[in-house]
C-alpha positions in Angstrom: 112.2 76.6 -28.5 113.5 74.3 -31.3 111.4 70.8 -31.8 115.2 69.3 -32.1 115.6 69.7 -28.1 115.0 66.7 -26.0 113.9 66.4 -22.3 116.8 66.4 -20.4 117.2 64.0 -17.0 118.9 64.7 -14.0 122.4 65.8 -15.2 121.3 65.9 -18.7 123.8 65.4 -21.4 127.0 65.8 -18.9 125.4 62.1 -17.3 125.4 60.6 -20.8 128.8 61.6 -20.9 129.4 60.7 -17.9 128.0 57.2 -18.6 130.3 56.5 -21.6 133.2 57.2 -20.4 132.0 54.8 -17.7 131.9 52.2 -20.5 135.0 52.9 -22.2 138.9 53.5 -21.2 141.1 50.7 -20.8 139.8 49.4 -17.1 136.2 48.0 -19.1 138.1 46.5 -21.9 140.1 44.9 -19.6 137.4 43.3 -17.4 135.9 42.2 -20.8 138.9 40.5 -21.5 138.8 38.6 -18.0 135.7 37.7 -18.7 136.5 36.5 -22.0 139.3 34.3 -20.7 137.5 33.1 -18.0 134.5 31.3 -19.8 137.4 30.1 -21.7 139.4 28.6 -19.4 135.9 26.8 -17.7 135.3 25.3 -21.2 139.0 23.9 -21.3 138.6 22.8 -18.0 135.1 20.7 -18.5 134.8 20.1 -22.4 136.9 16.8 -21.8 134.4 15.7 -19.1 131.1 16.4 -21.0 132.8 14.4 -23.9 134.0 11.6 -22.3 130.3 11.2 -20.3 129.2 11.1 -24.4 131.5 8.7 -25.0 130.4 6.5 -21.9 127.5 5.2 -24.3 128.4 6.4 -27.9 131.5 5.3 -29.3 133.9 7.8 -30.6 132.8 8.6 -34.1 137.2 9.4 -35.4 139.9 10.2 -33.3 142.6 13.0 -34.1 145.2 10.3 -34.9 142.8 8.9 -37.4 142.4 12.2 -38.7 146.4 12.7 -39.4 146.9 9.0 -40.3 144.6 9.5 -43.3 146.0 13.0 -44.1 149.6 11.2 -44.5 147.5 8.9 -46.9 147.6 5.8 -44.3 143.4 5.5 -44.9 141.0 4.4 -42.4 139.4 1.1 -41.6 138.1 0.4 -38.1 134.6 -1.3 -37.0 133.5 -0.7 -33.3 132.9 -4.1 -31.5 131.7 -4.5 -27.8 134.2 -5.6 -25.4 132.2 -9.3 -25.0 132.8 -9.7 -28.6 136.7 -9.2 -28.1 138.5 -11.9 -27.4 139.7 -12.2 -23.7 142.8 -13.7 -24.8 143.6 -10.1 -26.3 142.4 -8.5 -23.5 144.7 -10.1 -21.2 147.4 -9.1 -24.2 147.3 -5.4 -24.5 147.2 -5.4 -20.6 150.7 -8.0 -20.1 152.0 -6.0 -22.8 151.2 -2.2 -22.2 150.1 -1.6 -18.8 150.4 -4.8 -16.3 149.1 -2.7 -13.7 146.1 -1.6 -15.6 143.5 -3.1 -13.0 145.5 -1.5 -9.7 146.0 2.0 -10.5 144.0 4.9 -10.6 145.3 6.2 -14.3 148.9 6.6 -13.5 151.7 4.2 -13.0 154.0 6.3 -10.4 157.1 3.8 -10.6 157.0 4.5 -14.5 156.6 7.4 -14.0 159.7 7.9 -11.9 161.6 5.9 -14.1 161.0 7.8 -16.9 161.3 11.1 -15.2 164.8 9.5 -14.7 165.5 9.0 -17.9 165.1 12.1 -19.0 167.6 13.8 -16.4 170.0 11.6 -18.2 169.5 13.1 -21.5 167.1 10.1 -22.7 163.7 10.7 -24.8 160.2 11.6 -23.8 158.4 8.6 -23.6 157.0 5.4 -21.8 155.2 5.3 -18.5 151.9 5.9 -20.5 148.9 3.4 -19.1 145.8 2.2 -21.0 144.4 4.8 -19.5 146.8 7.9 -21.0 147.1 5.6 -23.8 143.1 6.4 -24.5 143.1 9.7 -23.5 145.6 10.2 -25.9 144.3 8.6 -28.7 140.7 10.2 -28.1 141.9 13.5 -27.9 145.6 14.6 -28.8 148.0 14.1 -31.6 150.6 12.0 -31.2 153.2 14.2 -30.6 155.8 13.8 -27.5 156.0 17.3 -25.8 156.2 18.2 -22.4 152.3 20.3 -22.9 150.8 17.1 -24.8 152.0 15.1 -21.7 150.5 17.7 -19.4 147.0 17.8 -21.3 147.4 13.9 -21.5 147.4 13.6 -17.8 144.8 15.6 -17.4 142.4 14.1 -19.4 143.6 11.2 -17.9 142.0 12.0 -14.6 138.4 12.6 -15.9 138.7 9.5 -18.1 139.6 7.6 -14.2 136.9 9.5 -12.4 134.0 9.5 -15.0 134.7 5.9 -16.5 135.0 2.2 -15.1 138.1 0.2 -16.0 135.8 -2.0 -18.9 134.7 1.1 -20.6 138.3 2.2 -20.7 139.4 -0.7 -22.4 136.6 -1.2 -24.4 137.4 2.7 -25.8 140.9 1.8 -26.2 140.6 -1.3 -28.2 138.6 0.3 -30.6 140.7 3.1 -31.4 144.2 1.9 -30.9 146.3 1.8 -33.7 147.2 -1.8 -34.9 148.9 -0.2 -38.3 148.7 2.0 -41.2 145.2 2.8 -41.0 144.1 -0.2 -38.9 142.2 0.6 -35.7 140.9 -1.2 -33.3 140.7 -5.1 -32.5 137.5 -5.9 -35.3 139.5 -4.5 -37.7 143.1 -5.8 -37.1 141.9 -9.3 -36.2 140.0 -9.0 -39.9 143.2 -7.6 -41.7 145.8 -9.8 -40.4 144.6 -12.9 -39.9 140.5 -13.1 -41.7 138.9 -13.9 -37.8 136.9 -11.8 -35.6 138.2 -10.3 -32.7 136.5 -12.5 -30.8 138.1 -15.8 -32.1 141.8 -14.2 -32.1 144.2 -17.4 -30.5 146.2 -16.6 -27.7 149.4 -16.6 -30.2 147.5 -14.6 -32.4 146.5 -11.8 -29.9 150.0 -11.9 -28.4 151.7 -10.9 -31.6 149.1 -8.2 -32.4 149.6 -6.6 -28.5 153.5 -6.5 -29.9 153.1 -4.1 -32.6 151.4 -1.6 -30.2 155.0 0.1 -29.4 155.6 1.0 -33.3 152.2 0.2 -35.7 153.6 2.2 -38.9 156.4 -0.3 -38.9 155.6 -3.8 -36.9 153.2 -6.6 -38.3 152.0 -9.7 -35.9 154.7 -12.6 -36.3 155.8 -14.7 -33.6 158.6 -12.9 -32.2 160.4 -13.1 -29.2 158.3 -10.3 -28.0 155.0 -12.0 -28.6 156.3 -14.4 -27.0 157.4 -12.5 -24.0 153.9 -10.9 -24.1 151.5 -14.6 -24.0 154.3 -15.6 -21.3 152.9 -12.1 -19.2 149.1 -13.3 -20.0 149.1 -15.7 -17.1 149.0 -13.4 -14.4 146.7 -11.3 -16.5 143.1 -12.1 -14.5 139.6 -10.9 -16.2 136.9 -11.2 -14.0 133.6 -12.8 -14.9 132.0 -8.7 -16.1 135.4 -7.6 -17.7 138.4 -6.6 -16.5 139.0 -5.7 -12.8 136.3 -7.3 -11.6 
């Protein structure tokens, strides 16, 4: 007998055979595919979560937008302050001016939302009904582009950013990262560029007319406008409790 032979097991050969074909054809590569696409799917669906829990204590090293801003050559400058060393007259700003029910909803405004899901059966553009809250999620996480899946991914985020956060870490996120102007983010670093202060000794005119270049940053700059003046008219019904806001 030749020394190449090997002991055979029950079956021999014909069940290694057997065996591979077992483990080839397209019914494996397609469970391997389901497979595939379902650990995906599971990281989609929890990879915001785990990051915003980070986020709960670290703050948010860039954002996206910053990212693109600096790409179009806009730079960066931004300097991460606590929320007790923002000025509550700018708190109660960015709420009068951006999201008046900040404090009462869960992350959505549904009477925006219906009025803007109305304006787009008439032909109008995507845009308004965004709260703080989408407002942060956005900034954190997408680009700023207005699609109907940008939208969708917005909300979604929105709903861990709701679940895993309280309403002061929200705003303390979003007045970091919001964009105040070419390059300018957050409160620290707009309160410094526009008028030499800290964000925590920004006037009640002063925060007023920085909440009104929220809507368009690349092109507005803080004067006293009829808007700001709109906005520090709004600011009296804004309430912060004595912890923050909404408490």
């Amino acid at each position: 007998m030749s020394s190449d032979l090997k002991p055979e097991g029950p079956g021999g050969d014909r069940l290694r055979k057997d065996e591979a074909a077992e483990t080839s054809g397209p019914l494996p590569v397609i469970r391997l595919a389901a497979l595939y696409a379902a650990r995906v799917a599971a990281f989609l669906f929890f990879a915001p979560a785990f990051v915003i829990l980070v986020y709960a204590v670290v703050p948010p090293p860039v954002t996206p937008l910053m990212l693109i801003r600096a790409v179009e050559g806009h730079g960066l400058t931004k300097d991460w302050v606590p929320l007790s060393e923002i000025s509550p007259h700018l708190q109660r700003a960015v709420i009068a001016a951006e999201d008046g029910k900040f404090c009462n909803h869960g992350g959505f405004d549904w009477e925006a939302v219906d009025t803007a899901l109305q304006r787009i059966r008439r032909g109008g553009s995507l845009h308004g009904a965004s709260t703080i809250s989408m407002q942060t999620a956005k900034n954190l996480f997408l680009s700023p582009q207005r699609t109907f899946v940008r939208k969708g991914a917005e909300a979604y985020i929105t709903v861990w950013l709701e679940t895993l956060l309280s309403k002061k870490r929200i705003l303390e996120l979003y007045l970091n990262v919001i964009e105040f102007g070419p390059g300018i983010y957050g409160a620290e670093a707009a309160a410094q560029h526009y008028f030499g202060v800290s964000a925590k000794d920004l006037s009640r005119a002063q925060s007023a007319q920085l909440a009104a270049v929220l809507p368009g940053p690349l092109t507005r700059r803080p004067a006293a406008t009829a808007y700001a003046g709109t906005i520090a008219a709004r600011m009296n019904h804004v309430v912060l409790g004595d912890n923050g806001p909404c408490n």
